[in-house]
LUMLOKE-898001 format. One record per residue: residue number from 1; x, y, z of N, C-alpha, C in turn. Coordinates in pm, whole numbers, plus 50000, padded with zeros to 5 digits. Example, Ala and Ser with C-alpha at 12.3 -4.5 7.8 and 13.67 -1.06 7.14 Angstrom:
BEGIN
(1 (51319 49431 50780) (51230 49550 50780) (51320 49670 50780))
(2 (51285 49775 50708) (51367 49894 50714) (51290 50003 50787))
END
This chain:
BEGIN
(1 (11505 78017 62812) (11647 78030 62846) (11718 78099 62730))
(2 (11790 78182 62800) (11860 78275 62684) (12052 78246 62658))
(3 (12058 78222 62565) (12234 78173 62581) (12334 78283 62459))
(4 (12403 78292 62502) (12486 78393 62407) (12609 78294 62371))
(5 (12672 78270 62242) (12723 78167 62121) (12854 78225 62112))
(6 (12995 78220 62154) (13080 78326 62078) (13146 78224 62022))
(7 (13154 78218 61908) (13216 78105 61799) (13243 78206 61670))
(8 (13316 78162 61622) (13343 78270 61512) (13368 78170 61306))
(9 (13359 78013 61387) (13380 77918 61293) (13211 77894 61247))
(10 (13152 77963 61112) (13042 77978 61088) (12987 77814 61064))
(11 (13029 77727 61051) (12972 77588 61054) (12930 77555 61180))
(12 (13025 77581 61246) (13003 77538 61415) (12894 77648 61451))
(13 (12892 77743 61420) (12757 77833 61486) (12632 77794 61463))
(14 (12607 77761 61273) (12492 77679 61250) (12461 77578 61341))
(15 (12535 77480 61330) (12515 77364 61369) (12492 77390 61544))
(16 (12522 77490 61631) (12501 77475 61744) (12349 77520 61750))
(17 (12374 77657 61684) (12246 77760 61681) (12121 77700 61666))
(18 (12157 77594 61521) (12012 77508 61465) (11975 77444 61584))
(19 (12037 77347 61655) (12035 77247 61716) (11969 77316 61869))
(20 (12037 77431 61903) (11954 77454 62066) (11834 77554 62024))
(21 (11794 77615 61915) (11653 77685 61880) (11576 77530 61872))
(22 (11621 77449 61802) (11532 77339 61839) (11472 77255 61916))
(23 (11577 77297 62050) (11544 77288 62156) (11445 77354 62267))
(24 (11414 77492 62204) (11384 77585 62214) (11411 77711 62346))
(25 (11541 77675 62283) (11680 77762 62363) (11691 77906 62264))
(26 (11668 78051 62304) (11707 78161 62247) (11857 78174 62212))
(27 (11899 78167 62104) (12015 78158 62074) (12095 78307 62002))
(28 (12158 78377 62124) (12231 78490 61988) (12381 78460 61966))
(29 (12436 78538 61837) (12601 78437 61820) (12669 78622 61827))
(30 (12813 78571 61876) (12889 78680 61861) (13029 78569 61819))
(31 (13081 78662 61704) (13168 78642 61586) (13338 78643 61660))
(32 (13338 78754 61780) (13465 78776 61805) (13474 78773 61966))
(33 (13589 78837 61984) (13588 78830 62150) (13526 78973 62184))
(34 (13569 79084 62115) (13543 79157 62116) (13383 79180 62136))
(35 (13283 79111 62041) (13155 79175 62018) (13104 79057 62118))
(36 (13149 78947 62180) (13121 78840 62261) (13119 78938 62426))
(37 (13240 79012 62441) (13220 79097 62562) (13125 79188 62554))
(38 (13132 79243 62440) (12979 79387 62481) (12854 79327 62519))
(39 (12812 79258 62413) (12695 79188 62412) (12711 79080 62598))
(40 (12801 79054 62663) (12785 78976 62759) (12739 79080 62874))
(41 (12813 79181 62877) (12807 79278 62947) (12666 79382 62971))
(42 (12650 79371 62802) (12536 79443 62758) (12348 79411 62792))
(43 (12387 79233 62753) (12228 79180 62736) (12283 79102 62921))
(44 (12124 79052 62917) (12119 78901 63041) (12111 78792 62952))
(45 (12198 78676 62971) (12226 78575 62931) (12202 78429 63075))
(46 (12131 78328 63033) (12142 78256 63135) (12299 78166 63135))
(47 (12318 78146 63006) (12461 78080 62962) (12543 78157 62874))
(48 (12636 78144 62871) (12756 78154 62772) (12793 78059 62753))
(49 (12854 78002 62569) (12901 77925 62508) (12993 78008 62456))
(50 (13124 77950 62483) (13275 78074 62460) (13373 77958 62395))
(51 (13403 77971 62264) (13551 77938 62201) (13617 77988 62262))
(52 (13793 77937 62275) (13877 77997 62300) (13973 78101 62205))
(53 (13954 77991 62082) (14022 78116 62006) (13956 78144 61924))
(54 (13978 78278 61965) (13887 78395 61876) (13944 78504 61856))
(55 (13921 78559 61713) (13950 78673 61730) (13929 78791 61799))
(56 (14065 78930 61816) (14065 78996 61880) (14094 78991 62018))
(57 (14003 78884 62097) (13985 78865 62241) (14017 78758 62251))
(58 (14081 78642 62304) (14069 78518 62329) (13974 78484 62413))
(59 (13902 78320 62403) (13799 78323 62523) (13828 78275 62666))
(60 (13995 78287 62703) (14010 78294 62842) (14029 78425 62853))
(61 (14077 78547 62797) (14041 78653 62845) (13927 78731 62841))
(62 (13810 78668 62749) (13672 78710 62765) (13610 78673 62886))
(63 (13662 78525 62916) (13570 78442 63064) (13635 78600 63184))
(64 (13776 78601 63182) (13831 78645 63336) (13768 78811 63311))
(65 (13704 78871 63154) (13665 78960 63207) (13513 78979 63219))
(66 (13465 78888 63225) (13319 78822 63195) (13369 78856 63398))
(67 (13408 78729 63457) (13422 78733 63596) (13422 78888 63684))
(68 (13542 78972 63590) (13585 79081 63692) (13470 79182 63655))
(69 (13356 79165 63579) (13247 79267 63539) (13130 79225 63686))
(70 (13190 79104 63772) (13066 79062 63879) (12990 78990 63833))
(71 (12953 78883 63683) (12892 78865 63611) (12910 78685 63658))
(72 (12773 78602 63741) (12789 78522 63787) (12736 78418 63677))
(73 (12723 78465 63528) (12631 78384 63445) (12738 78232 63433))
(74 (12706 78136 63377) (12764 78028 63382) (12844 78018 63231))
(75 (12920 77947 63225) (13025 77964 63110) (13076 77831 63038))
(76 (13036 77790 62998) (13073 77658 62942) (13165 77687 62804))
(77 (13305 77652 62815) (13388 77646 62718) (13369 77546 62612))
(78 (13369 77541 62467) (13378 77469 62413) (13507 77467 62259))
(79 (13579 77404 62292) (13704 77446 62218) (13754 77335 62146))
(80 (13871 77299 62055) (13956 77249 62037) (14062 77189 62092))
(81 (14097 77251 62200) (14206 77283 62286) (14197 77169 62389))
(82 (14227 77074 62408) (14168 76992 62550) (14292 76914 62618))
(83 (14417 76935 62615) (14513 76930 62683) (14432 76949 62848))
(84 (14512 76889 62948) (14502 76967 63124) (14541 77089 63092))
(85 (14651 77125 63055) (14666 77283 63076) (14564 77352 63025))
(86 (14539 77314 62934) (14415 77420 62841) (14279 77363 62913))
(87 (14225 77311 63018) (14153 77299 63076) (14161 77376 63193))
(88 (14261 77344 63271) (14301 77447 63373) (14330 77576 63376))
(89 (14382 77583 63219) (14353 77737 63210) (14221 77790 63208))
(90 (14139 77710 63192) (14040 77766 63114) (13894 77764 63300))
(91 (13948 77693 63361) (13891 77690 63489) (13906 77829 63550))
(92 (14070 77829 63545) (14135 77934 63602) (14073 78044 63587))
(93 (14022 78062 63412) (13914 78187 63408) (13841 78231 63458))
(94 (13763 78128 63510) (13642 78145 63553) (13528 78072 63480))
(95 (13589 77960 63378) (13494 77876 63375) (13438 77796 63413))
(96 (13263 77758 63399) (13209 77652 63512) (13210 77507 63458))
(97 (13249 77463 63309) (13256 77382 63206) (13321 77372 63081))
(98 (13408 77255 63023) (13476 77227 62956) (13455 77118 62863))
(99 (13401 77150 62720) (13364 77096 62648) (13453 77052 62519))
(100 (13533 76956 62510) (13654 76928 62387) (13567 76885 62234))
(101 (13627 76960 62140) (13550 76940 62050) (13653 76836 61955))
(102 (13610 76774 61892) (13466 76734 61822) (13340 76652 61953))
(103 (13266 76704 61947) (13174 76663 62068) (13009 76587 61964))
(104 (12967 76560 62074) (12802 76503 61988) (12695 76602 62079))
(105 (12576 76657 61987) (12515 76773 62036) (12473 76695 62196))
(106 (12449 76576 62170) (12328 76552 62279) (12440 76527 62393))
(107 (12550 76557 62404) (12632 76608 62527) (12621 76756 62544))
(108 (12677 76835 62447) (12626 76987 62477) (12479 76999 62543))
(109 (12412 76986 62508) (12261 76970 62529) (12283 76943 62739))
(110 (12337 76778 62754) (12327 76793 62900) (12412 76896 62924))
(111 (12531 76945 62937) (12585 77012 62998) (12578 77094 63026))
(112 (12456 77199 62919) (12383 77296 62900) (12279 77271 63046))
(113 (12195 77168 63014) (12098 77132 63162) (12164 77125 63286))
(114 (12287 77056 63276) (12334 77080 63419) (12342 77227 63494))
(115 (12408 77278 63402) (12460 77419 63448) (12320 77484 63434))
(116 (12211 77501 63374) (12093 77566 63380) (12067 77518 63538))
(117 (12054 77423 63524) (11993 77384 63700) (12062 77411 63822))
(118 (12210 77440 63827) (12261 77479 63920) (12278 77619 63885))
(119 (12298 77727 63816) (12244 77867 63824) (12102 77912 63867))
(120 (12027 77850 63828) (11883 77836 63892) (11851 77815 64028))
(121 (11949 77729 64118) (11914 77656 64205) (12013 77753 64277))
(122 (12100 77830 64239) (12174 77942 64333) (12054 78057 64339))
(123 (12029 78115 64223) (11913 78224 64258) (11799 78202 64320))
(124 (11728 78093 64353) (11638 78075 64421) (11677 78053 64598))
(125 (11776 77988 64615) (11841 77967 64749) (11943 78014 64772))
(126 (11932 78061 64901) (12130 78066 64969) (12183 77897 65049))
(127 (12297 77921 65016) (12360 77800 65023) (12510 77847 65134))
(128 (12505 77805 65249) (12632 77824 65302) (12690 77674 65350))
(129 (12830 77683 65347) (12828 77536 65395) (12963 77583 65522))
(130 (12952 77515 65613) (13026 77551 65742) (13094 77431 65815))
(131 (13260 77465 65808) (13336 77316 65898) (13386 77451 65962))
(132 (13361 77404 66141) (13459 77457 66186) (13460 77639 66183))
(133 (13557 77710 66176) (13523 77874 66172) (13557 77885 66012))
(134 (13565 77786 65913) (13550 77792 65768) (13388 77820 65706))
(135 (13411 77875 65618) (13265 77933 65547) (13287 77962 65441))
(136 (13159 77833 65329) (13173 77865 65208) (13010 77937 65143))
(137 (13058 78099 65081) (12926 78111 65041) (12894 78078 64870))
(138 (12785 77981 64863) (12815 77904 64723) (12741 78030 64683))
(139 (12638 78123 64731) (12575 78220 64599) (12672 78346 64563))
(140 (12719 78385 64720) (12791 78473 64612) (12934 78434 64583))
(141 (12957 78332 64619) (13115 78287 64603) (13251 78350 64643))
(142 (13220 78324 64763) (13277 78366 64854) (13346 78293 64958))
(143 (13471 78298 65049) (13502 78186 65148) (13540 78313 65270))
(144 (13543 78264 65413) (13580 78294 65530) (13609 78203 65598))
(145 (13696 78244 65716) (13761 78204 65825) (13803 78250 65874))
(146 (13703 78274 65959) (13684 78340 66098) (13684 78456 66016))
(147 (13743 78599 66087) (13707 78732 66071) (13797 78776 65942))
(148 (13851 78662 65833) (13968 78663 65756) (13872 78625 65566))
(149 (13860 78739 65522) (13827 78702 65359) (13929 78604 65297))
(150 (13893 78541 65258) (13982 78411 65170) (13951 78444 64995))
(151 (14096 78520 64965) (14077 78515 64818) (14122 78424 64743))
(152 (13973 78382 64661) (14039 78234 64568) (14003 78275 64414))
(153 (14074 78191 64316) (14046 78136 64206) (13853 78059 64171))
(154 (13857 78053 64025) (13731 77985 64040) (13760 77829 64053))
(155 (13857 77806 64057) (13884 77651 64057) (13905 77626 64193))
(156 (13984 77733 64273) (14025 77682 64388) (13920 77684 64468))
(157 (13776 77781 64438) (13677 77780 64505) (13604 77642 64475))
(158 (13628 77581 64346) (13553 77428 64304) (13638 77332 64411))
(159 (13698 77350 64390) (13811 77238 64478) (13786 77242 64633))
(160 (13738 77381 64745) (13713 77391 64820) (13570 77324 64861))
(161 (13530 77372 64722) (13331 77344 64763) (13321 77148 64745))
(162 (13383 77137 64712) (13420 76959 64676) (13436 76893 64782))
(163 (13564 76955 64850) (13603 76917 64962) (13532 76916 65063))
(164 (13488 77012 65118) (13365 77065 65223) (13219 76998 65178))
(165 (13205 76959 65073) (13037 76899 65025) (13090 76742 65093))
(166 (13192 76707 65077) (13227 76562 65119) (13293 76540 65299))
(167 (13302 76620 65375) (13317 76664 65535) (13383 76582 65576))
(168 (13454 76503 65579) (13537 76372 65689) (13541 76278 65572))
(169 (13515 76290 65465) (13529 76176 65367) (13699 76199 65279))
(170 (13726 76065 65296) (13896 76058 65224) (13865 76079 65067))
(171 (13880 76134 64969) (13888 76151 64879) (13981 76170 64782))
(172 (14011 76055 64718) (14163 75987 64620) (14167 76119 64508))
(173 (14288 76150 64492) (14328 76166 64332) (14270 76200 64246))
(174 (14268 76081 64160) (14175 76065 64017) (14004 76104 64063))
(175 (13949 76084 64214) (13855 76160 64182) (13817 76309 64205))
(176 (13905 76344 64258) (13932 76471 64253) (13889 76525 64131))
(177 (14048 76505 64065) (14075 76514 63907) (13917 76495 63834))
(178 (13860 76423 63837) (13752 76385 63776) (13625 76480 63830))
(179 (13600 76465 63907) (13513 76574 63989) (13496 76699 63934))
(180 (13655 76749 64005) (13676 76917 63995) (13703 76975 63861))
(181 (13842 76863 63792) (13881 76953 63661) (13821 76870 63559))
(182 (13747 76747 63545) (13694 76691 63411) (13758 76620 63402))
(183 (13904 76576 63435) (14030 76517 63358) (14006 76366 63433))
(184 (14095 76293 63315) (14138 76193 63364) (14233 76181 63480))
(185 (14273 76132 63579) (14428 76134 63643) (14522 76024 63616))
(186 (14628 76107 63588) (14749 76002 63541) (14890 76052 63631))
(187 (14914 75992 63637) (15062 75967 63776) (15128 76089 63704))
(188 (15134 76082 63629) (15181 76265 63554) (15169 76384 63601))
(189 (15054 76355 63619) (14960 76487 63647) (14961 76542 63801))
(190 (15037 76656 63827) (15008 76708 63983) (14975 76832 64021))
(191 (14846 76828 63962) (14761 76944 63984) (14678 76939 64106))
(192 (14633 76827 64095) (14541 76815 64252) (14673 76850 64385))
(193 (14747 76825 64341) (14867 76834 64481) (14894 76990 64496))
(194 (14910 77072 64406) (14955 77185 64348) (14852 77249 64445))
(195 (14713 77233 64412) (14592 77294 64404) (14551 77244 64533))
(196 (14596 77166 64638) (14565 77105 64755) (14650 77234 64853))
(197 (14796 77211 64840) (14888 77354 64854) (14850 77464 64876))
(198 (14813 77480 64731) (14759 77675 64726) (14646 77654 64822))
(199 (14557 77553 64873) (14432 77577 64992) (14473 77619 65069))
(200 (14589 77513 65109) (14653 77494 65230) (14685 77638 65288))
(201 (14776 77683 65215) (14860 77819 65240) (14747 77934 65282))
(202 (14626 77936 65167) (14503 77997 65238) (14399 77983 65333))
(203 (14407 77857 65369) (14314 77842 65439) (14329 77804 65604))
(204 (14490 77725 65599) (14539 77655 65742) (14625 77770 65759))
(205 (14708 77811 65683) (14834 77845 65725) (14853 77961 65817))
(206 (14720 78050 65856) (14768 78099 65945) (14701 78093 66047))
(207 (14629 77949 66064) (14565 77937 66167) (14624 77832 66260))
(208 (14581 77778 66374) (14618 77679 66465) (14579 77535 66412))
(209 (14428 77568 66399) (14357 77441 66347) (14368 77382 66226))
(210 (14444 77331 66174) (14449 77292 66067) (14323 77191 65991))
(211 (14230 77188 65892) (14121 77155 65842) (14137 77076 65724))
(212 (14277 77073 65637) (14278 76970 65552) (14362 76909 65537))
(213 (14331 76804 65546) (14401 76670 65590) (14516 76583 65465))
(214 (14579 76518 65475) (14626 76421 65374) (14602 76319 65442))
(215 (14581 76193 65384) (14606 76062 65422) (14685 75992 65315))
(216 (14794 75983 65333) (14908 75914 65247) (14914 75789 65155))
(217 (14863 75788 65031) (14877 75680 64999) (14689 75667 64976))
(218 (14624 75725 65025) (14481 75759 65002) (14401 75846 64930))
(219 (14440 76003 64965) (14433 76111 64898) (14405 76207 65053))
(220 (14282 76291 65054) (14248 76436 65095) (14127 76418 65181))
(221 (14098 76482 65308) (13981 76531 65328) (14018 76671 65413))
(222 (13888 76701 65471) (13852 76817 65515) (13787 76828 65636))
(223 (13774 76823 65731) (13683 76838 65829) (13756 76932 66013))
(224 (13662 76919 66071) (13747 76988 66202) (13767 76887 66274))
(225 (13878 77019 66312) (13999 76949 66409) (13956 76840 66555))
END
């Protein structure tokens, strides 16, 4: 497995670098955002490990142009930054993972395995999942309904594929929150509502059948009419 490092804090590079060659993970590092995009663009990478701040480039505008290059490699953020917003921003990119630092390796390490196994498990199979005249394609990431392209976000596509993996099941809040964005949920927080909305508007709103549900006082599901 080959992973490309963009960290530019030379302690943190050792310490990652040492730690996944020992794993015996190919490890190359890029210093900036700048030399983090060529090299992403340039080599095949099974992962990316992306700071956010970095010089030159930041690493939410490395992820969204990592995305708009067609580049389905997996992206695990690992930052400072771990506010919701700075998570959600960082989804919003097009990241598939969110790692708050100060962290302990042998979490990097799984999160690294997770995401190895579900990039793996897309290239070997196609995966469609189908409610109704809705269609989600998990390889190339993609949604339809009926004869209508559905343009989403990478989050709003997580939030869709969540919904639809769970078919007639009520699904609260906090696990949403927990599921989709990592986060805790706190009565504060109304992103899942926000992000329930923006479906809505794409996915029901100009149809008859409406497919996602509220149950009040419960949370969300999905299924046909």
């Amino acid at each position: 497995m080959k992973i490309l490092l963009v960290e530019d804090e030379p302690k943190v590079v050792e310490f990652i670098k040492k730690g996944l060659e020992e794993q015996g993970y190919e490890t190359e590092v890029a210093y900036d955002g700048q030399m983090g995009e060529r090299l992403a663009i340039k080599e095949k990478y099974d992962l990316i490990i992306l700071d956010v701040i970095l010089p030159y480039l930041n690493g939410y505008e490395l992820c969204k142009r990592i995305r708009e290059k067609g580049l389905q490699v997996p992206v695990l953020m690992l930052t400072a930054l771990g506010s919701t917003d700075d998570k959600i921003s960082g989804f919003d990119a097009g990241a598939d993972d969110y790692l708050v630092k100060p962290f302990e390796f042998a979490e990097l390490l799984a999160r690294i395995k997770v995401l190895s196994k579900r990039s793996s498990g897309l290239i070997q199979t196609s995966r469609l999942i189908k409610i109704a005249d809705l269609e989600l394609d998990l390889d190339k990431k993609t949604a339809r309904r009926g004869d209508k392209i559905i343009d989403l976000t990478a989050k709003e596509f997580a939030l869709l594929e969540f919904l639809m993996m769970n078919k007639g099941k009520v699904i609260s809040r906090p696990e949403i929150a927990e599921k989709v964005w990592d986060i805790t949920f706190d009565t504060g927080t109304n992103v899942v509502d926000v992000y329930i909305n923006i479906l809505r508007k794409k996915i029901d709103k100009d149809f008859q059948n409406k497919l996602i549900q509220t149950r009040i006082g419960l949370g969300y599901s999905i299924d046909e009419p």
